[in-house]
GUPA-679600 format. One record per residue (C-alpha): residue in one letter; x, y, z. Coordinates in steps of 0.2 Angstrom, whole numbers, plus 5000, padded with zeros to 4 digits. Layout:
N
aXYZ;...
END
This chain:
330
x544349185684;x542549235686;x542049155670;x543049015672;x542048995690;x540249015681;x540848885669;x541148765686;x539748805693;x538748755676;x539948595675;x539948525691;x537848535692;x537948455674;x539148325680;x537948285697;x536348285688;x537448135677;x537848035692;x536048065703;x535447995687;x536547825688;x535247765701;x533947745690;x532847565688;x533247625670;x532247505656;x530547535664;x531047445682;x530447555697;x531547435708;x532747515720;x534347445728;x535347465743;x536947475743;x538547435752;x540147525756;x541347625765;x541047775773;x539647745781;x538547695764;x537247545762;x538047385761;x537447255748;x536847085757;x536046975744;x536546815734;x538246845730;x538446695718;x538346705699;x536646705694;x535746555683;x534646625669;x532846555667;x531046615661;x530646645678;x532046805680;x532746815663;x531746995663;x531947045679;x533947025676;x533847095659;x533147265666;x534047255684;x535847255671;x534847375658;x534947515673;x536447595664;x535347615651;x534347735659;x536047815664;x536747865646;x534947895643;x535148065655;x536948075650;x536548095633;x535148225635;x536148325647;x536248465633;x534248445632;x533948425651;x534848595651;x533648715639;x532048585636;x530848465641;x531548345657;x530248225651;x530948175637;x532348095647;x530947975653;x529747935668;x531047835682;x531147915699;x532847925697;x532448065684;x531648185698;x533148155709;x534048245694;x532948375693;x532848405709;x534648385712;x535148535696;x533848655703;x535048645719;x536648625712;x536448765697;x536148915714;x538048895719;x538849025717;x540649005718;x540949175711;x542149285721;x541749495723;x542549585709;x544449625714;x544549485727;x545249345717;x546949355711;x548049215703;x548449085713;x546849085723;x546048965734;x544349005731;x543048945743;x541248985743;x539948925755;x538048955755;x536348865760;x534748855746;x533148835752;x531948725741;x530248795735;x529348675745;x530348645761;x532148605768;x533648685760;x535448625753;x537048675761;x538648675749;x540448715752;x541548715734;x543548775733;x544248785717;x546148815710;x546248945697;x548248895693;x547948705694;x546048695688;x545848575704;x544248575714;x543148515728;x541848515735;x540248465748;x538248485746;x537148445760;x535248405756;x534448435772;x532548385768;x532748485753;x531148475741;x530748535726;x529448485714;x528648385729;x530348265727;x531648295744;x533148245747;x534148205760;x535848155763;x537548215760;x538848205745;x540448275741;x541548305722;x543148355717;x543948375698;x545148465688;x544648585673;x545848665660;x546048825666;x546448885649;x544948815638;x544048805655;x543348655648;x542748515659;x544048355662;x543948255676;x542448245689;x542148115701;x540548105714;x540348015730;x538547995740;x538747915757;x536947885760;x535647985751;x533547965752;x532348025738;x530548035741;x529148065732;x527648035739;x527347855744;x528847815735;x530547795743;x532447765739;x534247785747;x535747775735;x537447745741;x539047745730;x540347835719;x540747875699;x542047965691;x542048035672;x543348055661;x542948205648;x544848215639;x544148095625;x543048115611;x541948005617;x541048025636;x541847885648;x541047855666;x541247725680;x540647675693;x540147575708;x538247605714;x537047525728;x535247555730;x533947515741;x532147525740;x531547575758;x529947485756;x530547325756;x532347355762;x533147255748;x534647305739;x535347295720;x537047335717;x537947395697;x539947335702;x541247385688;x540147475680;x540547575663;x539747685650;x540247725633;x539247875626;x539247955607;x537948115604;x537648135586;x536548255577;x534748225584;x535148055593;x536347995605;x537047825608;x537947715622;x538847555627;x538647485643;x539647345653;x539947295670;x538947195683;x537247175691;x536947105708;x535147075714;x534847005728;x533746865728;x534546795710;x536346835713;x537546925699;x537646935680;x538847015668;x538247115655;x538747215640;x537847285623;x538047175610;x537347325598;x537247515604;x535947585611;x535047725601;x533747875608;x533147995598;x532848155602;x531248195610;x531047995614;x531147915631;x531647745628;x533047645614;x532147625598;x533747495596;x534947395603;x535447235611;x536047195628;x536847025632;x536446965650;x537746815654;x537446695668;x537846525678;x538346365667;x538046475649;x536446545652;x536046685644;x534646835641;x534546945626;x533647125627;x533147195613;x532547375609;x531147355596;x530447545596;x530447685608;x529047615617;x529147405617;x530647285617;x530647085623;x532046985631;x532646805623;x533246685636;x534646515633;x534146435649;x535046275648;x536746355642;x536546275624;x536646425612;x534946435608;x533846535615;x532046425621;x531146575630;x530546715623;x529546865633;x528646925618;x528347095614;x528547215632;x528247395634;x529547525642;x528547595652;
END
């Protein structure tokens, strides 16, 4: 039982550090949004009709539905993120809410006294962290050793690390197989949670689950963001990642749809993977297919690690008649 908790401990910080990274401006966008839903989060209030694609917004809405690509970017460097550089994930704010958020998460400590825990079990373990430069994080976990079920809170209270604090509350649950004790189910709910560092500001609100029983890494989920200096709120509904890791690369498929609030929404999908290399921080490949009002359309296109461009259709013909020219990542 104790390994199988140190296992969960590892998993569910893994699994959080996934979804904190879910609120990245992913594609080199430092936008934030605000988000809407129950419980008490941030509520999208924004242009709520489908979205007409022209040279004036055709990269804004490219990169607003490319956030998921910064998503399965930190997915698929989880095993890095774990015993390398965080770097190489890339430069988005989000990506210091991840590392802020494992420091915390990887100190629980779910780990009963030896001879305590016996089959059948409830085991519950609460504790507070302090950060290394201020506040602390609160976390209560219970875990079923016979049912591989468990839940869970973590409370940021001001928490900083790395000069980045949180605060805000959120709470898990999942199942693992308690005889492989690998990972299956996770799912992840913020009801309102502020990142700052420095002058920069952002609260995220939302849920995602993750299914680990395929081959392949499957995850879900319904996000809002909003940037606190200018109160505005972006919003990825339905949204869904596909992720493959191979040897020294890994590559995802994203779909779902982006609201932002002064264009209105757009359905995306990847027309062609996304690929990262190892020790890169951007796609050196793949296409993302942006699909407005009346047939518009935006293509993004990863041309290397550091530069990609977006092609427009803006009068719903089937050609595309704007071009952004090369653009950098970053």
């Amino acid at each position: 039982m104790k390994k199988g908790l140190k296992l969960m401990r590892r998993m569910v910080a893994i699994s959080v550090m996934i979804f904190l990274a879910m609120f990245v401006s992913a594609c080199g966008d430092d936008s934030d949004s605000d988000g809407g839903g129950g419980g008490g989060g941030i509520t999208y209030t924004g242009i709520t009709a489908q979205a007409t694609i022209d040279g004036t917004n055709a990269v804004d809405l490219s990169i607003g539905a490319c956030q998921g690509g910064d998503t399965v970017m930190a997915i698929g460097t989880v095993g890095a993120v774990q015993t390398a550089d965080h770097n190489q994930i890339g430069r988005s704010r989000v990506l210091k809410l991840v590392q802020t958020s494992e420091e915390a998460i990887l100190q629980v400590d779910v780990n009963a006294s030896p001879g305590v825990v016996v089959s059948g079990d409830i085991v519950t373990e609460s504790d507070t962290i302090p950060g290394d430069c201020g506040g602390n994080a609160s976390y209560t976990i219970n875990v079923d050793d016979v049912t591989g079920d468990f839940s869970g809170t973590m409370n940021f209270n001001d928490y900083c690390s790395g000069g980045v604090t949180l605060s805000g509350s959120t709470s898990f649950s999942g199942m693992f197989d308690v005889d492989t004790l690998d990972f299956l189910q996770f799912s992840l709910s913020l009801n309102t949670v502020t990142i700052t560092s420095g002058s920069d500001s952002f609260t995220t609100s939302g849920s995602v689950s993750f299914n680990f029983q395929a081959t392949t890494l499957t995850a879900t989920m319904d996000i809002r963001i909003r940037d606190d200096s200018t109160g505005k709120v972006y919003w990825a509904n339905d949204y869904s990642i596909t992720l493959v890791e191979g040897s020294g690369y890994v590559e995802f498929e994203v779909s779902g749809r982006y609201y932002d609030p002064d264009y209105g929404y757009v359905d995306f999908h990847t027309d062609t993977p996304f690929h990262i290399d190892d020790g890169d921080e951007w796609p050196s490949a793949g296409v993302l297919i942006v699909e407005g009002e009346g047939g518009t359309e935006a293509q993004l296109t990863a041309l290397s690690s550091t530069t990609y461009k977006v092609d427009a259709d803006t009068d719903g013909d089937g050609i595309y008649d704007w071009h952004s020219g090369d653009l950098n990542w970053s």
